[in-house]
C-alpha positions in Angstrom: 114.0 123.8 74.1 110.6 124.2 75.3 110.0 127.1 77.5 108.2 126.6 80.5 104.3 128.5 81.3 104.6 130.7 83.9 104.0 129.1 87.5 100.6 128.6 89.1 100.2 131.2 91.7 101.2 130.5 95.6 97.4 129.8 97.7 97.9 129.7 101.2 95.1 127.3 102.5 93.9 126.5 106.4 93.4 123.4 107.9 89.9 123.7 107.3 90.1 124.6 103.4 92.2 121.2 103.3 89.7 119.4 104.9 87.1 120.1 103.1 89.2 119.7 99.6 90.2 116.7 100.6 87.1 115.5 101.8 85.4 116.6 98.4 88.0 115.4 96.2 87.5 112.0 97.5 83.9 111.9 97.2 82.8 111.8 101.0 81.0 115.3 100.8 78.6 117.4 98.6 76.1 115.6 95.9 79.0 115.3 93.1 80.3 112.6 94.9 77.2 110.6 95.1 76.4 111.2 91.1 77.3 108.3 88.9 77.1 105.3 91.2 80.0 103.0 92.2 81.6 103.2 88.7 81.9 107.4 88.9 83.6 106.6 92.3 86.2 104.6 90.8 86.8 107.1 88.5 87.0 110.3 90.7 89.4 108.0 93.0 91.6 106.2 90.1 92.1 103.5 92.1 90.0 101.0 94.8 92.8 98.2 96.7 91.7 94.9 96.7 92.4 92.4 100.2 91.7 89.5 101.0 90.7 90.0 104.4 87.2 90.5 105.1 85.9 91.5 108.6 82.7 93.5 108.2 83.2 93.4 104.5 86.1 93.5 101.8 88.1 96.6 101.3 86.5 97.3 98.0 83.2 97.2 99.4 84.0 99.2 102.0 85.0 102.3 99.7 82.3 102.1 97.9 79.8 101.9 101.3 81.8 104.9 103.0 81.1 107.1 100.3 77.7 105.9 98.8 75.6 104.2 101.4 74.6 100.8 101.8 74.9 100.0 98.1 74.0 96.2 97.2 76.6 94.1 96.9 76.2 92.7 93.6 76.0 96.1 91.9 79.2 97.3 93.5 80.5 93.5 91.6 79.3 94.9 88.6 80.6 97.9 88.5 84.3 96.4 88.9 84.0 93.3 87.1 80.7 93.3 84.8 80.3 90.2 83.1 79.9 92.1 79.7 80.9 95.0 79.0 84.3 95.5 81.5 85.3 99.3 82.8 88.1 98.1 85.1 90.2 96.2 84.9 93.1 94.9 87.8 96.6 95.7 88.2 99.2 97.2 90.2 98.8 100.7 92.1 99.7 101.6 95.2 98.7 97.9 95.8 96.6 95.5 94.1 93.6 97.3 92.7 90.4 98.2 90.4 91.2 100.4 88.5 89.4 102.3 85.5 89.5 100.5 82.3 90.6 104.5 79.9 93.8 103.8 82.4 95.5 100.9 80.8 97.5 103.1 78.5 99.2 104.5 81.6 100.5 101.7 83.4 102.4 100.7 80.3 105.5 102.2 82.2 105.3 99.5 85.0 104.4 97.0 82.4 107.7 97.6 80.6 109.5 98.0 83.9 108.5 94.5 85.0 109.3 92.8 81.2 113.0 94.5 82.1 113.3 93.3 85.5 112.1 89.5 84.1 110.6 88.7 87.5 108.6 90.0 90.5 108.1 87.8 93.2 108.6 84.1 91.4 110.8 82.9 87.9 108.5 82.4 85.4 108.6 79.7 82.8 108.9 80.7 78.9 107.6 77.3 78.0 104.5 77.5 80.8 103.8 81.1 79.9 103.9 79.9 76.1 101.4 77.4 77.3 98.9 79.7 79.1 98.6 82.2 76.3 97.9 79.4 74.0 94.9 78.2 76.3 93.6 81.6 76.5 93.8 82.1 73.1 92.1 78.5 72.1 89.3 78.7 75.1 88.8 81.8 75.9 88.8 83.4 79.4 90.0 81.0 82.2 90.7 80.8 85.8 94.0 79.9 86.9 92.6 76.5 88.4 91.1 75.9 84.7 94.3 76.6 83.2 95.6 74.0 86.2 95.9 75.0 89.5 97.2 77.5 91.6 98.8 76.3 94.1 101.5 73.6 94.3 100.1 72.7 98.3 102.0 74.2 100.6 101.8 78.3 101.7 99.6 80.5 100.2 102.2 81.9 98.2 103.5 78.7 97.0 102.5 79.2 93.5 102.2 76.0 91.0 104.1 77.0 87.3 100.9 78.1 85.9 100.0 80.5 88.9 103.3 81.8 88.3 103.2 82.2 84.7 100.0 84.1 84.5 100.5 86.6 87.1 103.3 87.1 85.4 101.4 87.3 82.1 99.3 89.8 83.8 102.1 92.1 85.1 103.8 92.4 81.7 100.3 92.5 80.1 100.4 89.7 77.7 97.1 88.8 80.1 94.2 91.0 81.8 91.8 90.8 84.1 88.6 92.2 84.0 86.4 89.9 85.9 86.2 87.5 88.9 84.4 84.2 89.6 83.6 84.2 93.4 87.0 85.5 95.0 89.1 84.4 91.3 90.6 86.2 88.8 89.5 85.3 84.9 92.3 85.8 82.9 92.1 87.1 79.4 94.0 88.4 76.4 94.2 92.5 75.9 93.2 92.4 72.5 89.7 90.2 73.3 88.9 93.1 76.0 90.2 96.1 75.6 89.0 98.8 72.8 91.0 99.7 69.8 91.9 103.0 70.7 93.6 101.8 74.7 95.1 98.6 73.2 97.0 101.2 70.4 98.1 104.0 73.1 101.3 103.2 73.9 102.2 106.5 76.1 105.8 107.1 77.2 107.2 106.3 80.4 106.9 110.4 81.7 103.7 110.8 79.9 102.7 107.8 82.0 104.2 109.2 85.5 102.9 112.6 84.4 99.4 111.2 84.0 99.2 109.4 86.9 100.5 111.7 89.1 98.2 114.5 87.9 95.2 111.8 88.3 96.5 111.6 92.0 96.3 114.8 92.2 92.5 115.3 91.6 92.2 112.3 93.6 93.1 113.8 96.6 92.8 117.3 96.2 95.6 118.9 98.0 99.1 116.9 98.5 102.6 117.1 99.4 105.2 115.5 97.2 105.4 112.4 99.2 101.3 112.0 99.0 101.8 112.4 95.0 104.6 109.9 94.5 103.0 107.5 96.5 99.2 107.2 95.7 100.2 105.3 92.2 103.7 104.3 94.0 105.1 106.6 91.5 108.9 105.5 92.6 110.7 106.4 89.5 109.2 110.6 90.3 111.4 110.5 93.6 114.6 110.1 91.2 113.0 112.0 88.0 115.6 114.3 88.0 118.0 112.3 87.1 115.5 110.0 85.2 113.0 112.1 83.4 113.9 115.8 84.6 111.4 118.7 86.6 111.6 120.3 83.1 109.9 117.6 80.9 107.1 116.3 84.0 106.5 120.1 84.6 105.4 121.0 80.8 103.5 117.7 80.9 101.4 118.1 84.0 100.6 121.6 83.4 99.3 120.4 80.2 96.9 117.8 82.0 95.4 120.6 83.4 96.8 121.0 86.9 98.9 123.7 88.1 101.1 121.6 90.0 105.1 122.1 90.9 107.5 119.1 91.0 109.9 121.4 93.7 108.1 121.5 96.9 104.5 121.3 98.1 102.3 120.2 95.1 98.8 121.9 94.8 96.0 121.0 92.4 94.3 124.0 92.2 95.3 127.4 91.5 93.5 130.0 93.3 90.9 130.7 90.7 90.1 126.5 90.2 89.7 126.8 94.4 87.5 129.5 94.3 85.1 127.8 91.6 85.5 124.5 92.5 85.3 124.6 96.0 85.0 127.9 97.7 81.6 128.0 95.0 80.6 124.5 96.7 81.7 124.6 100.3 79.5 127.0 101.7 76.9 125.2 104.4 79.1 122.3 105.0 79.6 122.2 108.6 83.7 122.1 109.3 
């Protein structure tokens, strides 16, 4: 049996330290958060939603603007969706999102959650889904109104087959996406995108949830156990006691890095990390 580190010390933090951890951690203060353009961003945040609504601008854009200034448009594209060399790609998060391309590997849990289930929203065809993979594999990257059409007329959501069969495609990840055409999703095949080394990684499910929730931690800096289950939508955490057990995510996440407790309030930082990280950086920053 594997025996456990000992735990991270308690830290008793103020409103104000949480502020400003939080703030920090999600790039809105200090000159770290500025370094490395929109792609660092998407990094240091793990995840940027996509909507379809636009007011001022879309969501994404609007991420990227709050935290970096009025950064042109077309290089905030680029950085989620470059036409050449890709370093997101999209799939499910807490929502529809960019996410980092090294991630991948980690959402193999969902991936193999959704093959289970056999469906999300819509039943998909085995013959139209045999279909799309062969176009994608005989053309190259497609649209789905190249591979047909997406919509059968009616509601937005009233998907055609082939709409239906490559979202589906993409959930189980026999399909990515890595770049758009206006407001459209190109869909390609893993092994035509992705490196070697991410295509290979096949992580277990509680590596996956460990990673992920560790990521969400350094995300946000300081969170409560509702915050870290649902920044991913981590679900299957709120039943991994039954499912995956404190013992096993414990010895994982501490092994990420992080010293952080599955039992009651999480904290990312022990109170030597806070003092370096933050108490060494915080000082002059009005609260």
């Amino acid at each position: 049996m594997a025996v456990l580190p000992a735990p991270a010390p308690e830290l008793s933090l103020s409103a104000d330290d949480v502020r400003l951890m939080t703030l920090r951690a999600q790039g809105f203060t200090g000159t770290e958060g500025r370094r490395g353009g929109v792609p660092a961003m998407l990094r240091r945040l793990g995840a940027v939603q996509l909507d379809t609504i636009s007011v001022l601008a879309r969501s994404h854009e609007l991420v990227a603007y709050a935290r970096l200034g009025p950064v042109p448009r077309d290089r905030i594209e680029r950085a989620y969706w470059h036409p050449r060399r890709p370093a997101a790609f999209e799939y499910w998060s807490h929502a529809a999102c960019v996410l980092p391309i090294e991630e991948w590997p980690y959402y193999a849990f969902r991936r193999r959650a959704l093959r289970a289930r056999g469906m999300r929203w819509h039943q998909s065809h085995q013959g139209t889904c045999a279909e799309v993979l062969a176009r994608l594999r005989a053309e190259g990257p497609l649209t789905a109104t190249q591979l047909g059409g997406a919509k059968n007329g009616g509601a937005w959501w009233d998907w055609s087959d082939t709409k239906i069969a490559v979202e589906w495609l993409l959930d189980v990840g026999d399909v990515i996406c890595v770049r758009r055409e206006g407001w459209r999703r190109v869909y390609d095949l893993p092994e035509r995108v992705l490196p070697g080394d991410l295509l290979a990684h096949e992580p277990t499910d509680s590596e996956c949830l460990a990673h992920l929730a560790a990521a969400a931690a350094r995300s946000l800096g300081v969170v409560t156990r509702a915050d870290l289950i649902d920044y991913h939508r981590l679900r299957e955490l709120a039943g991994q006691r039954r499912r995956f057990g404190y013992r096993r995510l414990h010895v994982l996440l501490r092994r990420d890095g992080f010293g952080v407790s599955l039992k009651r309030i999480y904290r990312l930082y022990t109170q030597e990390l806070y003092r370096s990280r933050f108490l060494g950086h915080t000082r002059g920053i009005s609260r």
